[in-house]
C-alpha positions in Angstrom: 10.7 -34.4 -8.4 9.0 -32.2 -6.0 12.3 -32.0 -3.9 14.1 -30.4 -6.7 14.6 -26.2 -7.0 14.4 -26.2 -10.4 17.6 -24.2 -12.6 18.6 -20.8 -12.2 15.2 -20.2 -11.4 15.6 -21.8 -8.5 18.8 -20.4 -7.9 17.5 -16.8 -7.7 13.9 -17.6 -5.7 15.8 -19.7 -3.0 17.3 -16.6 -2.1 14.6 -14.8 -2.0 12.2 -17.3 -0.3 13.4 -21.0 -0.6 13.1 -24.4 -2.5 10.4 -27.0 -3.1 11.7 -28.4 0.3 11.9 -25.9 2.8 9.9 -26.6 5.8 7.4 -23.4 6.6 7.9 -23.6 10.0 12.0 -22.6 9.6 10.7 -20.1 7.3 8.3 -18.2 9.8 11.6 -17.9 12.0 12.8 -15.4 9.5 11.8 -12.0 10.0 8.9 -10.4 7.9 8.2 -13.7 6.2 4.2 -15.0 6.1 2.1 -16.4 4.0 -1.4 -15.2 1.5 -4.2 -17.4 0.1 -5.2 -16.2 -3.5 -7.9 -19.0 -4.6 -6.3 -22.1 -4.2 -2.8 -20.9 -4.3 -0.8 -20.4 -1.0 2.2 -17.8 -1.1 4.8 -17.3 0.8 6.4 -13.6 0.7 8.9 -11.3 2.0 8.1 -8.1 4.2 11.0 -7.3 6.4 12.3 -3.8 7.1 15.5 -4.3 5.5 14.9 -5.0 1.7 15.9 -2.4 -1.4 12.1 -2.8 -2.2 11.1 -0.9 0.9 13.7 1.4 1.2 13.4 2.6 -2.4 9.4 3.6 -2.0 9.5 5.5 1.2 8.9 8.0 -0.6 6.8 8.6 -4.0 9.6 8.0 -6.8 10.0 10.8 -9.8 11.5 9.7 -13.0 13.5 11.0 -15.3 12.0 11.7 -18.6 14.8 9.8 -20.2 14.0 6.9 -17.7 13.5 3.8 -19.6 10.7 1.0 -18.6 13.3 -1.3 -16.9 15.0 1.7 -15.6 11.9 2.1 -13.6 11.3 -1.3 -12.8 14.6 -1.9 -11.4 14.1 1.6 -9.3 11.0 0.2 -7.7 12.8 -3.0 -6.7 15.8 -1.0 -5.4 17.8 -2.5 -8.1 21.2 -1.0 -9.6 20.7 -0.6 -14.2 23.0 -2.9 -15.6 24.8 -0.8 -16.8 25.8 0.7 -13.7 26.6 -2.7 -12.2 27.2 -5.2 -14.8 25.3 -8.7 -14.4 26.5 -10.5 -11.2 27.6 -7.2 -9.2 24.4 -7.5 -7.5 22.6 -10.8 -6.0 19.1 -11.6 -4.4 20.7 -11.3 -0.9 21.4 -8.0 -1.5 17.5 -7.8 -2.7 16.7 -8.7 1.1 19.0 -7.7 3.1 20.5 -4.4 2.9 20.1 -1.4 4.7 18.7 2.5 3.6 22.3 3.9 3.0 23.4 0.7 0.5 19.9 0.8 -1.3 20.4 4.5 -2.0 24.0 3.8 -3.4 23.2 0.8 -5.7 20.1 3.6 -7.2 22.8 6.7 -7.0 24.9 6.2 -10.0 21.3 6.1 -12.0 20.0 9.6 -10.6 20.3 12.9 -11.4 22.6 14.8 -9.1 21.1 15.8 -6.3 22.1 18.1 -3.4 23.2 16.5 -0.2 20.8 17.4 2.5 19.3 14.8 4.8 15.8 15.6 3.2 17.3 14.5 0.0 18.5 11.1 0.6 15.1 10.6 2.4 13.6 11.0 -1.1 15.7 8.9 -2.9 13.8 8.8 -5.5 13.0 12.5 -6.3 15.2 13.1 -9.0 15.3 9.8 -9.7 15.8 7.3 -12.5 17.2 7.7 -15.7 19.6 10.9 -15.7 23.6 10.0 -15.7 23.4 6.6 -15.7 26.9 5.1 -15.8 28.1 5.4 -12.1 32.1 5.1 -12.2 33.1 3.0 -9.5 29.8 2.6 -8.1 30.0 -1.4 -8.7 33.4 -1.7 -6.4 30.4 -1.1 -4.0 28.5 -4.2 -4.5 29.0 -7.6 -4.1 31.1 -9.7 -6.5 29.7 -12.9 -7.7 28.0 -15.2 -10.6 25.5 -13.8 -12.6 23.5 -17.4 -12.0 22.4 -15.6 -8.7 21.6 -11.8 -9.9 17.7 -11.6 -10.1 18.4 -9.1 -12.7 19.3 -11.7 -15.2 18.3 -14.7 -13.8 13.8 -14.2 -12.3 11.8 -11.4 -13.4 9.1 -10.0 -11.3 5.3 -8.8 -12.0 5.2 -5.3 -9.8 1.6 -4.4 -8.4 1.1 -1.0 -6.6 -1.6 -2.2 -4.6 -3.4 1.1 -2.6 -2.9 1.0 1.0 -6.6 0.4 2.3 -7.3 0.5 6.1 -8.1 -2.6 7.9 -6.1 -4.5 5.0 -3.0 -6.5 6.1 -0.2 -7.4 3.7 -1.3 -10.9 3.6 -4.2 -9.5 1.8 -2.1 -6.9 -0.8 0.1 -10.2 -1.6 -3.2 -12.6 -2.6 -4.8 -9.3 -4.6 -1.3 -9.3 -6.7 -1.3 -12.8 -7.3 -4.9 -12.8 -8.4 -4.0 -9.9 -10.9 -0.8 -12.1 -12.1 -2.5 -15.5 -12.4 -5.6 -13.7 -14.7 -2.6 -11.9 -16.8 -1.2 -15.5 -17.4 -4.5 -17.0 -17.9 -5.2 -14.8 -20.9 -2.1 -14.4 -22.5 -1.2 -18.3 -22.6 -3.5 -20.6 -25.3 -3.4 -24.3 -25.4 -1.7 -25.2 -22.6 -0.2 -28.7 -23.1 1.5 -29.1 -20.0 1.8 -27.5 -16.7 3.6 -28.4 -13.4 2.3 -27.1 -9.7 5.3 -27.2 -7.5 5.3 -25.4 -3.9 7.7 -23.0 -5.2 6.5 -22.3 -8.9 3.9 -23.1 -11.6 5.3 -24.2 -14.4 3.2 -23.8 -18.2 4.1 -24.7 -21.9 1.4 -23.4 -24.3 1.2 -20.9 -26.8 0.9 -17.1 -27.2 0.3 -14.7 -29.6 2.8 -13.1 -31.9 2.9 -10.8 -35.2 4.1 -14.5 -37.1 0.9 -16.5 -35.2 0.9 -18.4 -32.3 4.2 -19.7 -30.7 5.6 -22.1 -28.1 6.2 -20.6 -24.9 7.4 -21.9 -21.2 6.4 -19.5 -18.2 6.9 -19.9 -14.7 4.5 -17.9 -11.8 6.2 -17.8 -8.3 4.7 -19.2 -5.1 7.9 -18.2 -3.3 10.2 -15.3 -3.1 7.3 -13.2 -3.3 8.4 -9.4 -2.0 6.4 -6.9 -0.3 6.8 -3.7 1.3 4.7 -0.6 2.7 5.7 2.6 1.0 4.6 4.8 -1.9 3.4 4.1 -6.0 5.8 6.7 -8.5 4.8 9.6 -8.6 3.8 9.3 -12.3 1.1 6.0 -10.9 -0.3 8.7 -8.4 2.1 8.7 -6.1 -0.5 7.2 -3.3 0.3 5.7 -0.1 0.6 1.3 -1.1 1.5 -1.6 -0.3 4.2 -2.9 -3.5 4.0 -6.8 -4.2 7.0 -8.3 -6.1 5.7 -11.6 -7.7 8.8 -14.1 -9.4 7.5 -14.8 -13.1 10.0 -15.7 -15.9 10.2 -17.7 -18.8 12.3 -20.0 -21.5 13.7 -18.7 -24.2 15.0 -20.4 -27.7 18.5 -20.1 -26.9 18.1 -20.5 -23.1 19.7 -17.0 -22.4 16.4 -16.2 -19.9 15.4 -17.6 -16.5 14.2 -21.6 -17.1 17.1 -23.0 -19.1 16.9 -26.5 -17.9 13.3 -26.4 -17.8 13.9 -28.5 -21.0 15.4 -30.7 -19.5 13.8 -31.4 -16.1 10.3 -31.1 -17.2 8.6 -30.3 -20.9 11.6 -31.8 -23.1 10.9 -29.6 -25.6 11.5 -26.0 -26.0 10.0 -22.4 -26.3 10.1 -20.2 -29.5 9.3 -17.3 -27.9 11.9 -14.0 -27.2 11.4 -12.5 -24.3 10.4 -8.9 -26.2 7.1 -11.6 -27.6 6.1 -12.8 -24.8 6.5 -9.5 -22.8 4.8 -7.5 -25.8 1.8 -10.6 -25.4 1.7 -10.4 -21.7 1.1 -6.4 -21.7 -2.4 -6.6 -23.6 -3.5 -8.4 -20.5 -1.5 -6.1 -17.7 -3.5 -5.2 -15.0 -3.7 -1.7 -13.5 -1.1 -0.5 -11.4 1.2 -3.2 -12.4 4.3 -3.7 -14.1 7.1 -6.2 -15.3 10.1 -7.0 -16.2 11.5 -10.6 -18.1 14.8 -11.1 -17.7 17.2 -11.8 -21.0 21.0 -11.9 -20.8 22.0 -11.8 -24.5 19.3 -8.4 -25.4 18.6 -7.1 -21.4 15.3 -7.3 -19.6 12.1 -7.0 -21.7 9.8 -4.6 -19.4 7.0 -2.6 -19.4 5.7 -0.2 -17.3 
């Protein structure tokens, strides 16, 4: 079973980092790609020069005040909103491999106008997020494809803006963030029943709170298609010089609309009862500091909270 990426999960994080079977020594071939130690957990992550995540914080970001929590989440990961770029106009190679000039254009259709000096694009962010969403023609610009493979729809990510410290390498940002998501998971999930430790994934079923009482829910924390990047925290989280660690997390769903669908199937053979708004609302008591999220949800769009 361990040779096996697991559904649209795996879809999306093979992508970004590979399946159960990829052999580490191919991977270190890759540009920007090493490996963090957080307790017993290894992960393998993502820091090359040429990913939206790093292109989008080289400079502090400034939302709009009509900026929405997934508006922002999708900024810091140098994503387009859906509704400039409906689900599978944008795929996890894009996520990793693209340069300054296409990460500013899949953010342009959701920022306010903007003059056109050089100084502007450099701060891509500056006026950023929220304003004239919409973006006419901006996804002819993008990549045509299947919404299996968009990480918008398909993985969410926990967001930490880890503080650039001196003497700290990126190895060390990446096992801090994974700390902070493993203790967030820890507390929000009760009774555990099951759970599955796979290179690229952990897989739970347990229960979480809700306003009805405790309720089924299936999570996944990613041990691969981790992304990091030096740059800069919003300005509205201090706007201070950090090191930005993308962890995978998602979840099952009751109709199977999220990120584990056949999680069902290849593993718990039962299912969640959770929404992704539940589980998100559950998982934000326990959100660290400096950290957000977003859940991804195809039938009522990304649960997030930032």
């Amino acid at each position: 079973m361990k040779s096996i990426c697991f559904s649209l999960i795996a879809a999306a994080m093979a992508s970004l980092g590979g399946c159960a079977t990829y052999d580490n020594a191919k991977m270190a071939q890759f540009e920007g790609v090493g490996t963090a130690q957080s307790a017993a957990i290894d992960y393998e992550f993502r820091a090359s020069d040429q990913m939206t995540i790093k292109h989008a914080n080289s400079a502090p970001q400034k939302f709009a005040s009509t900026a929405t929590a997934t508006d922002k989440v999708f900024a810091v990961l140098g994503m387009p909103s859906l509704k400039a770029a409906p689900p599978g106009t944008f795929n996890s190679g894009q996520l990793i491999q693209s340069t300054r000039e296409e990460t500013i254009r899949y953010m342009s259709s959701d920022a306010a106008s903007h003059s056109s000096t050089g100084k502007d694009l450099e701060a891509i962010g500056l006026n950023a997020i929220g304003g004239n969403v919409g973006g006419a023609g901006m996804a002819l610009n993008l990549v045509g494809g299947s919404p299996k493979v968009d990480p918008r729809v398909t993985v969410g990510f926990v967001i930490c803006f880890m503080p650039a410290v001196e003497g700290q390498d990126m190895a060390a940002a990446v096992a801090g963030c994974g700390a902070k998501v493993e203790a967030m998971f820890n507390k929000t999930m009760k009774e555990i029943s099951k759970s599955y430790v796979l290179p690229n994934a952990e897989y739970r079923l347990g229960k979480i709170d809700t306003p009805a009482g405790l309720k089924a829910a299936k999570v996944f924390t990613g041990r691969r298609g981790v992304l990091a990047a030096e740059g800069f925290a919003p300005l509205d989280r201090g706007g201070f010089p950090a090191r930005i660690v993308a962890i995978p997390v998602g979840h099952e769903t009751t109709n199977g609309s999220s990120s584990g669908a056949l999680i069902d199937t290849m593993l718990f053979k039962s299912r969640g009862e959770v929404t992704s708004e539940q589980l998100a609302a559950a998982l934000a008591k326990n959100l660290p500091k400096d950290s957000a999220f977003y859940l991804p949800d195809r039938d009522r769009g990304p649960a997030s909270v930032y």
